[in-house]
C-alpha positions in Angstrom: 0.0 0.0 0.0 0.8 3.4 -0.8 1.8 5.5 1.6 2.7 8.9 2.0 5.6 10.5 4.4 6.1 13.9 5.3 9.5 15.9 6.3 9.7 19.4 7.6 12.2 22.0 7.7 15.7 20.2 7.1 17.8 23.1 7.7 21.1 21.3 6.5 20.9 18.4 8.7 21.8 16.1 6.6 22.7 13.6 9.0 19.5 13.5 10.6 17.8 13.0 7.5 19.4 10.0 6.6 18.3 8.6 10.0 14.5 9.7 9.7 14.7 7.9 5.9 16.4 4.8 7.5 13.9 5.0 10.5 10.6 5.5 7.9 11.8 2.2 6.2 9.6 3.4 3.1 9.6 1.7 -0.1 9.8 3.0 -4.2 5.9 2.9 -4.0 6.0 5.8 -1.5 5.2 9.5 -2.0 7.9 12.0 0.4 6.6 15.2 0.8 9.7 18.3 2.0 7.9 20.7 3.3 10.9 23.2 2.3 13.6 25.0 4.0 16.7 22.2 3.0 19.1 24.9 3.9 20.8 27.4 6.4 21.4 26.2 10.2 23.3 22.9 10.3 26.4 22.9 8.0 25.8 20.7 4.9 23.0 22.6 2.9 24.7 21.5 -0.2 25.4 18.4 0.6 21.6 18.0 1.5 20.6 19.5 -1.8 22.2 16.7 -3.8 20.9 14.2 -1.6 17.7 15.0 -2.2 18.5 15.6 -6.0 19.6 11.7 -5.8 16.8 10.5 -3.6 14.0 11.3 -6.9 15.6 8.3 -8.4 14.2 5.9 -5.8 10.7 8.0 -4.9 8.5 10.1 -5.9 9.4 13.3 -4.4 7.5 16.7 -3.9 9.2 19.6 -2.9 8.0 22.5 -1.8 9.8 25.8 -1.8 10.7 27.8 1.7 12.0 31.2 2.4 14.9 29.7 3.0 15.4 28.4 -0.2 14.5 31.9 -2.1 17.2 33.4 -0.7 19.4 30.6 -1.3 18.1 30.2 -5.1 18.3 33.9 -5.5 22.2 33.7 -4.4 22.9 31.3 -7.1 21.5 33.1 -9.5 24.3 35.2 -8.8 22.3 38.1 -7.0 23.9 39.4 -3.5 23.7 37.6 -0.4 20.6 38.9 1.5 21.8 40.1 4.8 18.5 38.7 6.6 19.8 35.9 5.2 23.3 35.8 6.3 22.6 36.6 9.6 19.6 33.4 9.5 22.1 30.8 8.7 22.8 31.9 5.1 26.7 32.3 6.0 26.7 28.0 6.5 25.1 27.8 3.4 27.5 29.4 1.3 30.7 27.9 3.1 28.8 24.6 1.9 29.3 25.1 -1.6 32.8 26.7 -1.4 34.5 23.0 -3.0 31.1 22.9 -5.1 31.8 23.3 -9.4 29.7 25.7 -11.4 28.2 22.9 -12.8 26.9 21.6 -9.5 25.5 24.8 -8.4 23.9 25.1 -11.8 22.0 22.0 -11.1 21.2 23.2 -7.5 19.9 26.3 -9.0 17.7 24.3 -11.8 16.3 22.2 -8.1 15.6 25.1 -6.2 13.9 26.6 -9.7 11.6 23.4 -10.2 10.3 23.5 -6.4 6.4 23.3 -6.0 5.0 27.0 -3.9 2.3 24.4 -2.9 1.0 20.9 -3.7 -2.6 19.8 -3.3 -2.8 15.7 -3.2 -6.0 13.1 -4.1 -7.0 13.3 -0.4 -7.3 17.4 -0.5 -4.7 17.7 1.6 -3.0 20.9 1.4 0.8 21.2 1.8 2.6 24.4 2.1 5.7 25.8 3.5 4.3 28.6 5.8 0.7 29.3 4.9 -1.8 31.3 2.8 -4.4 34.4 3.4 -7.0 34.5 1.1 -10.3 32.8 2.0 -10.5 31.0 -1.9 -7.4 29.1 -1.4 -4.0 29.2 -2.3 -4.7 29.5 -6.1 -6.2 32.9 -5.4 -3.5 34.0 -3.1 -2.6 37.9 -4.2 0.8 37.6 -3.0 2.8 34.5 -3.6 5.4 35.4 -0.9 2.5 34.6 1.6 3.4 30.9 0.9 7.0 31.2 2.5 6.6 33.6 5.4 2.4 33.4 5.9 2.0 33.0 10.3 -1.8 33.7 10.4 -2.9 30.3 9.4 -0.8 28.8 11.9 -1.7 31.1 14.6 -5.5 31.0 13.8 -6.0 27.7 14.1 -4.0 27.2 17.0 -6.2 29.6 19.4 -9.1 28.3 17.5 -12.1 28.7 19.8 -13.3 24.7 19.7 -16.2 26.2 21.0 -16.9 27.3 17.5 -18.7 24.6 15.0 -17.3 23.7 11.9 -20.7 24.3 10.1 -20.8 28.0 12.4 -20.3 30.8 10.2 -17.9 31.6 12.5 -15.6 29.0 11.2 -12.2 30.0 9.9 -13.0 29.4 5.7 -9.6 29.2 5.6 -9.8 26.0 7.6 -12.6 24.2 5.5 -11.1 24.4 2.1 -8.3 21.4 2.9 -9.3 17.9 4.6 -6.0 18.8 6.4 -3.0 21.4 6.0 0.4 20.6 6.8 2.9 23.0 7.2 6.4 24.2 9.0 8.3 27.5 9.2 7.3 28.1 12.3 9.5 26.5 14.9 6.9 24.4 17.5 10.2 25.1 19.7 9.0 28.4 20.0 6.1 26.7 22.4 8.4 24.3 24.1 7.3 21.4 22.0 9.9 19.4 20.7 7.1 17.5 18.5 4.7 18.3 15.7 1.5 20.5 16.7 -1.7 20.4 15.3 -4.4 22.9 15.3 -7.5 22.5 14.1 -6.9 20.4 10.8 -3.1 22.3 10.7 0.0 20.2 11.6 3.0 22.3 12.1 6.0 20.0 10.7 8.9 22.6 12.1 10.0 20.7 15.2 13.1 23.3 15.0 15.8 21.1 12.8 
């Protein structure tokens, strides 16, 4: 049976990656679902990278784009280094790829390029880096960016009143448009939970990698 695995922010552990892969014991049939953010923190962000370039060969892979990997992508594109990025891990990042060829960061550029903002599956579940605003969906979203640094999502359905009845026109209709939402971004650290959260129909993936 098919089965479907998801993986939050990476970070640049590359190491503990491995082990969650080896630990999932998942098979060719499997979907894997990144959540995004593969880069910045630990030190082997390109190293990751071509893991998970070499990892489509034996799944099917879905990767979804962080803001993490913007300002990576937009560095190997040969912009300037974003200094909200530098000072948010961006400096690991680019020691990573010091003893990395042209020709490898021209295939890291062409990953980072082909990333999904979103991805929708046969179950309507919604998966998305950080979140979205409008009350239509994703697809309607005004501003794409909301997809990589969106907190409202996450914060609404988390103080969710349970009070409040799905069918109550009070609802969130945010919440009703997915069977469930699954997200990172935002580090469950930041509420002393070492685990995934879920709110609502939201799981927060980001258990602060």
């Amino acid at each position: 049976m098919k089965k479907t695995f998801v993986i939050g922010d990476i970070h640049g552990g590359l190491k503990a990656l491995q082990q969650l892969l080896q630990r999932m014991q998942g098979t060719p049939q499997d979907r894997l679902i990144f959540i995004g953010d593969y880069v910045d923190g630990w030190p082997d962000s390109a190293a990751t990278i071509a893991y998970l370039i070499d990892l489509e060969k034996s799944y099917e892979c879905i990767f979804i784009k962080g803001n993490h990997d913007v300002w990576c992508e937009e560095w190997l594109a040969g912009g300037p280094p974003d200094e909200t990025w530098l000072s948010h891990g961006g400096r690991s990042t680019i020691k990573s790829y010091e003893t990395c060829t042209s020709e490898v960061k021209d295939q890291h550029l062409l990953f980072f390029r082909r990333m999904h903002n979103y991805f929708i599956d046969e179950e309507n579940r919604l998966f998305i880096h950080a979140g979205f605003s409008s009350m239509q969906g994703p697809a309607h979203e005004h501003y794409t960016s909301n997809f990589k640094w969106d907190r409202t999502l996450w914060e609404m359905a988390l103080t969710m009143d349970k009070r409040i009845a799905r069918d109550s026109s009070l609802y969130p209709k945010r919440l009703l448009l997915f069977k469930e939402i699954y997200i990172g971004h935002t580090p469950t650290l930041n509420y002393d939970v070492e685990l995934p959260m879920k709110g609502c129909n939201v799981w927060n993936l980001d258990t602060g990698a």
